[in-house]
N, C-alpha and C positions, 0 to 999 in steps of 0.2 A: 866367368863361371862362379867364383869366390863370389863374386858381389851379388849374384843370384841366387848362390845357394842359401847366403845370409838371409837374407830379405823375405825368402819362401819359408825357413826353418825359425824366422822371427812374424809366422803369420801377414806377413806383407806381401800381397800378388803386384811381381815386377811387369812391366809392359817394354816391352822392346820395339824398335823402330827401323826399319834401314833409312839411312842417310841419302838423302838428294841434294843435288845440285845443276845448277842450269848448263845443260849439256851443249848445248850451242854455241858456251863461250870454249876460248880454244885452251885444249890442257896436254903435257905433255903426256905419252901413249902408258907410262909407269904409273901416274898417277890415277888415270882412271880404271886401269886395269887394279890399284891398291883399294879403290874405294868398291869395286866388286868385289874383291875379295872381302874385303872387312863386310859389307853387306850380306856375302853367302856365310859368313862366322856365324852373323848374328841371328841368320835365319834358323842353322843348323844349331844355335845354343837354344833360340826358341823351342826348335822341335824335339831335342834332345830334354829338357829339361823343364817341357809341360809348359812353356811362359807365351802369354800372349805377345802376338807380335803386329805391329799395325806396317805393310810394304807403304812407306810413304812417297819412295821411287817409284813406285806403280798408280800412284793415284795422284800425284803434285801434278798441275798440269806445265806444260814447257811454253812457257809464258814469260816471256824477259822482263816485263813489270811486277813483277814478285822478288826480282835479284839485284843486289851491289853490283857494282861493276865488274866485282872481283867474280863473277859466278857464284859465289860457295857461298855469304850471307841472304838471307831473306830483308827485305825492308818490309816496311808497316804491312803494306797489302799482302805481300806475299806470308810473312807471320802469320797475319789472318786466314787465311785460307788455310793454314798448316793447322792451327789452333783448331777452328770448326772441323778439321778434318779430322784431328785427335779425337775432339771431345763428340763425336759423332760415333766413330770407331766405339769407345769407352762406354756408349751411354747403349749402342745396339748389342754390345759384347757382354751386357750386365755388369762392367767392373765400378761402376760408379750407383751406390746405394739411393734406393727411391725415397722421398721424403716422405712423408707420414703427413 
């Protein structure tokens, strides 16, 4: 909340994200129940506090050639897909200025 209210009160629109991870691979039931919670935080800091927010958990597709073995990094491909997903988000949301 600190770190957004900085950012807004210094003219800089923050963008927020929920965190994904390849849900296929096997995790124990505390941790994925942590990573929803930190997810609804970051929704409810969104809404609370006017901040764009991109659900990247609603739009990553569950595609195991996007993830390290560990589930939780992206490799090249999957990066890619997360980046065009951002900067797609950013470019239809007006947060990224048109060139002239």
């Amino acid at each position: 909340r600190n770190l957004l209210l900085l950012a807004k009160g210094n003219d800089v629109i923050p963008v927020l994200s929920t965190w994904a991870y390849y849900v296929a691979a096997e995790r124990p039931e505390h941790w994925e129940a942590a990573i929803a919670e930190h997810n609804t935080i970051t929704e409810q800091l969104a809404d609370e506090l006017d901040v764009p927010l991109y659900d990247l958990v609603a739009n990553l597709s569950v595609d195991g050639e996007f993830w390290e073995v560990d589930g939780i990094h992206l490799v090249a491909k999957g990066t890619h897909e997360q980046a065009e997903q951002y900067a797609k988000f950013l470019d239809k949301s007006g947060l990224i200025p048109k060139a002239d």
